[in-house]
C-alpha positions as CSV (number, residue, x, y, z in Angstrom):
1,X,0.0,0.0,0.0
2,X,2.7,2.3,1.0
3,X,4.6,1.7,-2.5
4,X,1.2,2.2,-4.3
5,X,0.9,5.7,-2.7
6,X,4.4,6.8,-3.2
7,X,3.9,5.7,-6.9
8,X,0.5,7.5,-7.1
9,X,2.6,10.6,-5.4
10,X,5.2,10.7,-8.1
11,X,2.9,10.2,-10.9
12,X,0.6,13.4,-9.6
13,X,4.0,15.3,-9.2
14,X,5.3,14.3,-12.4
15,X,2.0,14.9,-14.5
16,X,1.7,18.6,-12.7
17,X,5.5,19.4,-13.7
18,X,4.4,18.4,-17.5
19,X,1.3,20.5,-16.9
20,X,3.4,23.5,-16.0
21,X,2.9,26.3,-17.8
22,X,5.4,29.3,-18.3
23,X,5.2,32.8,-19.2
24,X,7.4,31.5,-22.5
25,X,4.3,29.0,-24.1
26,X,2.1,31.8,-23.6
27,X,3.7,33.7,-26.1
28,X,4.6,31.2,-28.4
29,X,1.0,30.2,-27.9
30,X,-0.4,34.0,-28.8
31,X,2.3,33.7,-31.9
32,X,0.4,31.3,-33.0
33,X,-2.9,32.3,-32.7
34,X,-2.0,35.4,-34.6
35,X,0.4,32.9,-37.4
36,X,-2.9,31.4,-37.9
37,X,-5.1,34.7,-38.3
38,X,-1.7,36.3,-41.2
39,X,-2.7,32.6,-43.0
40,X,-6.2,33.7,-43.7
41,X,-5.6,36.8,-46.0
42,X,-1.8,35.5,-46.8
43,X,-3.4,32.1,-48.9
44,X,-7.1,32.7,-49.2
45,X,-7.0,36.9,-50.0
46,X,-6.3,38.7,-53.1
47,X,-3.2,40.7,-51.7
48,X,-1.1,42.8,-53.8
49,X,2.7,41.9,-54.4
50,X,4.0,44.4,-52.2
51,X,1.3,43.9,-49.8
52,X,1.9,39.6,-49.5
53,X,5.6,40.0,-49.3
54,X,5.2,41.9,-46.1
55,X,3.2,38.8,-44.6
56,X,5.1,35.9,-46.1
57,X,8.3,37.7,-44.9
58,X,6.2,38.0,-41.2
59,X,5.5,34.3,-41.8
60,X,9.2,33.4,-42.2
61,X,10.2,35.0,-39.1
62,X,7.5,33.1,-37.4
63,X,8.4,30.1,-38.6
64,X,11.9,30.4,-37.4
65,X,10.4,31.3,-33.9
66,X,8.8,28.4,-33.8
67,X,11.1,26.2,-35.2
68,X,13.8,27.6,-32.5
69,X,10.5,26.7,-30.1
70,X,10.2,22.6,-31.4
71,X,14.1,22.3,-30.5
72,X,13.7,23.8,-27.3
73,X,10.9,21.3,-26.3
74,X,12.9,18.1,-27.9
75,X,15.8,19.4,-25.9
76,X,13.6,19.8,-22.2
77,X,11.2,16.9,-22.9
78,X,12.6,13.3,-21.1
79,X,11.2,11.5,-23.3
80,X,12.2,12.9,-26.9
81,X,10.8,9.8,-28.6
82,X,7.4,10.1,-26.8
83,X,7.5,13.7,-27.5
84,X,7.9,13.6,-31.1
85,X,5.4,10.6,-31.5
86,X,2.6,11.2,-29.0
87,X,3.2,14.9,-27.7
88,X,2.6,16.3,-31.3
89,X,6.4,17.3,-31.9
90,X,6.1,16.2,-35.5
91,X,3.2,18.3,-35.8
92,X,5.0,21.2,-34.4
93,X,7.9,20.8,-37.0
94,X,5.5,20.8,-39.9
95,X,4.1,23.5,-38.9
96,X,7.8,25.4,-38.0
97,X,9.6,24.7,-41.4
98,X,10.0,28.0,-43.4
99,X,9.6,26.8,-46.9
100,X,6.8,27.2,-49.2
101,X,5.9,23.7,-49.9
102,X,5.2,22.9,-46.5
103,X,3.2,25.9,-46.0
104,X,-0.1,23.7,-45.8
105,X,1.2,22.0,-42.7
106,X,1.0,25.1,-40.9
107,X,-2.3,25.0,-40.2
108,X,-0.7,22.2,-37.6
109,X,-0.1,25.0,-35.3
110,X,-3.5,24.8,-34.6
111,X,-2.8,21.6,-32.5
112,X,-0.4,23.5,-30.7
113,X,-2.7,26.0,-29.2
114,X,-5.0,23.5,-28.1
115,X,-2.3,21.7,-26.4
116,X,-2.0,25.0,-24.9
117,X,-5.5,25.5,-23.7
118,X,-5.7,22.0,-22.6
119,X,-3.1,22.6,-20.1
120,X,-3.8,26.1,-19.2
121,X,-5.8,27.0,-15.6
122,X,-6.6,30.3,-13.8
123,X,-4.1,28.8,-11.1
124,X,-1.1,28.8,-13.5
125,X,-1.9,32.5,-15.0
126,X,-1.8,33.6,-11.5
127,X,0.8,32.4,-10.5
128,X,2.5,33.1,-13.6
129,X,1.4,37.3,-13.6
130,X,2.2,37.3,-9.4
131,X,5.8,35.8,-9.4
132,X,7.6,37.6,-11.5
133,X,5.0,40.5,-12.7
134,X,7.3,42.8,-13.9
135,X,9.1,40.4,-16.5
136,X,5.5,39.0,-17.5
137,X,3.7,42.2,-17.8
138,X,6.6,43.6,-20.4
139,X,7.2,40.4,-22.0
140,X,3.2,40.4,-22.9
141,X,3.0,44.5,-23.4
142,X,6.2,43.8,-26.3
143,X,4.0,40.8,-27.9
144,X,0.8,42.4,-27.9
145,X,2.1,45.6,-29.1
146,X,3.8,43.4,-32.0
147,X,0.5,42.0,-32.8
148,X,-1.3,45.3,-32.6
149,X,0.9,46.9,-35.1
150,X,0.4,44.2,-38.2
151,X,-3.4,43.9,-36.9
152,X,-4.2,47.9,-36.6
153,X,-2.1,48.0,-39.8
154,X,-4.1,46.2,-41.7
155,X,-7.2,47.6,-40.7
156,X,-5.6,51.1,-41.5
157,X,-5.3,50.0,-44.9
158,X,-8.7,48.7,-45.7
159,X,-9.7,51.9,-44.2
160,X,-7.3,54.0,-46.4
161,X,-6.7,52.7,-49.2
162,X,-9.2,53.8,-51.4
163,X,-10.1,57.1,-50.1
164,X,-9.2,60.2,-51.6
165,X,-5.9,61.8,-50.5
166,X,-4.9,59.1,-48.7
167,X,-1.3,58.3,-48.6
168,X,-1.2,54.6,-47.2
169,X,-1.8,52.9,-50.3
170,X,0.2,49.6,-48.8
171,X,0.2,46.9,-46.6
172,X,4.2,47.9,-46.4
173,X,3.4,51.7,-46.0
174,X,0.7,51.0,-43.2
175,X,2.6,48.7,-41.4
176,X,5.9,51.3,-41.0
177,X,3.1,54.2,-40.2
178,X,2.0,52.0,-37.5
179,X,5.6,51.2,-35.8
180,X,6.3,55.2,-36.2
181,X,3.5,55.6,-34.3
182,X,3.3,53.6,-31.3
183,X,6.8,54.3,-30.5
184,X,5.6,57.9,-30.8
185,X,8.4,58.9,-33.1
186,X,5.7,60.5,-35.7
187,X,7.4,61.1,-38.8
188,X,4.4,62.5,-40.4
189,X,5.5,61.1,-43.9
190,X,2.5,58.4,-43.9
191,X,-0.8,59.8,-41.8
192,X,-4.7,58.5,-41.8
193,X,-7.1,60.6,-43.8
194,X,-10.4,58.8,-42.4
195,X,-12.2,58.8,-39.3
196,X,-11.8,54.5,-38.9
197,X,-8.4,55.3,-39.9
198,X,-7.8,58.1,-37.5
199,X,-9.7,56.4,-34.6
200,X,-7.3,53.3,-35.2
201,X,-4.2,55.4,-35.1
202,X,-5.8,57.1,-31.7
203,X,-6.0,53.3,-30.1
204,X,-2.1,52.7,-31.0
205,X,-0.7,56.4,-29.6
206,X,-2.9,55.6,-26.1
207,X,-0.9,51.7,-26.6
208,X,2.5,53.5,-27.2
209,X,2.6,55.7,-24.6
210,X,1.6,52.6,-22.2
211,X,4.6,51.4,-23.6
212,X,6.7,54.1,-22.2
213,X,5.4,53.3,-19.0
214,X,5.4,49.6,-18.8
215,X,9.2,50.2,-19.5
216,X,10.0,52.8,-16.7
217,X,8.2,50.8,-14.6
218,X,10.1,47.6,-15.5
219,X,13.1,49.5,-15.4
220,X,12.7,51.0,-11.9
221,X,11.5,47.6,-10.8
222,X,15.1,46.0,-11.9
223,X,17.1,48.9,-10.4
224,X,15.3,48.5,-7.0
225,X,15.7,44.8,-7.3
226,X,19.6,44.8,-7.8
227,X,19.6,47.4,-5.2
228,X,17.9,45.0,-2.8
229,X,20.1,42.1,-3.4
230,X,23.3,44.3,-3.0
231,X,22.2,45.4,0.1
232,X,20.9,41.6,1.4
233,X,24.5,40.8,0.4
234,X,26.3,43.5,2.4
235,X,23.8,42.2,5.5
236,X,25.3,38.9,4.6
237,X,28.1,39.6,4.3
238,X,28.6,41.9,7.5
239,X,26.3,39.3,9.6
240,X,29.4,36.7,8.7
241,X,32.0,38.7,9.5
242,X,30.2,39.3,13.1
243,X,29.4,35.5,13.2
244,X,33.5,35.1,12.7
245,X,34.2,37.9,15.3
246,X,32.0,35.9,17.3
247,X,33.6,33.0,16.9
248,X,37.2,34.4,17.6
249,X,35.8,35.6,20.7
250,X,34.4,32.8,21.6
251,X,37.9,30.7,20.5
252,X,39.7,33.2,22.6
253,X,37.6,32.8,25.8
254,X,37.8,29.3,25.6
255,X,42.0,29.4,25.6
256,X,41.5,31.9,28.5
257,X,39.2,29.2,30.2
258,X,41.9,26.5,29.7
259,X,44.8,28.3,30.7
260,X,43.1,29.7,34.1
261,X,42.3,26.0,34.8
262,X,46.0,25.1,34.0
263,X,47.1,27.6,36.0
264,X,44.7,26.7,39.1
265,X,46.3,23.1,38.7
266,X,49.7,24.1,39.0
267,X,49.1,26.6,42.0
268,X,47.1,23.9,43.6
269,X,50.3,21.3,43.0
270,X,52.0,23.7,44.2
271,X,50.4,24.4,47.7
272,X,50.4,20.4,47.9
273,X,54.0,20.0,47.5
274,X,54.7,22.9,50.1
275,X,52.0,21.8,52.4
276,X,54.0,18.3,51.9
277,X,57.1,19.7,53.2
């Protein structure tokens, strides 16, 4: 009975390690909900040259980040072989390789994020936003900025793109118009001429400024951090050296101790021998 329960123990433990989720597979999980939604217009739209070569070159580096992503997991998993075979590895390498002809396999990502879902509970996103909230909050502010520059982009250009005066005629054009303007730079070269186009570029000034604070806060969190482990080291650091003191004190008391006891013996031989005589 006793093996049976420490068997059932390890099993539990083991099957809530693999269940684990990091702040890591939720954005490879996000990447590849938003893979999935550049496929849609990429293979089933009528896109311009210009326009598709901005999304199959998006599509690339994708591909590469999830190809980096299927390595990492045969590298982690125990069992590689199991993996590969039962854990949907193969699928995720179809759906990583950044060639053309295996562009229909991609759709394989979609396994991916149910795997994802599957595993995913409210206990794991909280404890994933409360221990470390500063390096989850800009990790997921940097991806979801990233995805609301080639979304808002797009939208930008439906909007634009045949209205008169408008000078974002391309899915390349809206797509640097948006970076300028979430990282507030505002060139002013590329600018929306409609109200759905000016509302969207509203929605990414408000998301880039948030930016900006997301990274001072980040980066006053980190400062205060490393300031609070330098100083736990000094108290370290000094607590040994009074620990040591201590110690030496101790050491020297004890010497004292002996040589007043050696001392006592030799006065008390002494007083014998004298006595003695």
């Amino acid at each position: 009975m006793k093996m049976a329960a420490n068997s059932t123990t390890e099993k539990t433990a083991s099957t809530s390690a693999a269940r684990k989720i990091t702040t890591y597979d939720l954005v490879i999980g996000i990447l590849a909900i938003f893979s999935l939604i550049i496929l849609i217009p990429l293979y089933f739209g009528k896109l311009p040259s210009s326009d598709a070569a901005v999304l199959i070159t998006l599509e690339d580096v994708l591909c590469i980040v999830f190809l980096f992503d299927f390595f990492r997991s045969l590298r982690l998993a125990p069992k590689k072989w199991s993996y590969f075979l039962k854990g949907g590895g193969w699928l995720d390498l179809l759906g990583s390789v950044p060639i053309s002809a295996f562009a229909i396999f991609r759709v394989a990502r979609l396994f991916r994020v149910v795997r994802l879902l599957r595993k995913l509970t409210g206990d794991q996103l909280r404890h994933i936003f409360t221990r470390r909230l500063a390096q989850s909050t800009l990790l997921f502010t940097l991806v979801v900025a990233l995805l609301l520059v080639f979304t808002i982009s797009w939208g930008v250009l439906l909007a634009e793109q045949h209205a008169p005066h408008a000078n974002i005629l391309t899915y390349h054009q809206a797509v640097w118009w948006a970076f300028v303007t979430i990282t507030t730079v505002g060139y002013g070269d590329y600018y929306p001429v409609t109200p759905v186009g000016q509302f969207l570029a509203v929605i990414l000034m408000f998301f880039g400024l948030g930016i900006i604070g997301v990274l001072s806060s980040y980066l006053a969190t980190t400062f205060i951090s490393l300031q609070r482990r330098r100083s736990e080291r000094r108290e370290g650091e000094n607590e040994k050296d009074e620990d040591d003191d201590d110690d030496d004190s101790s050491s020297r008391d004890a010497e004292l101790a002996a040589i007043r006891e050696e001392l006592a013996a030799l006065r008390k031989l002494f007083e014998e021998r004298y006595q003695a005589r």
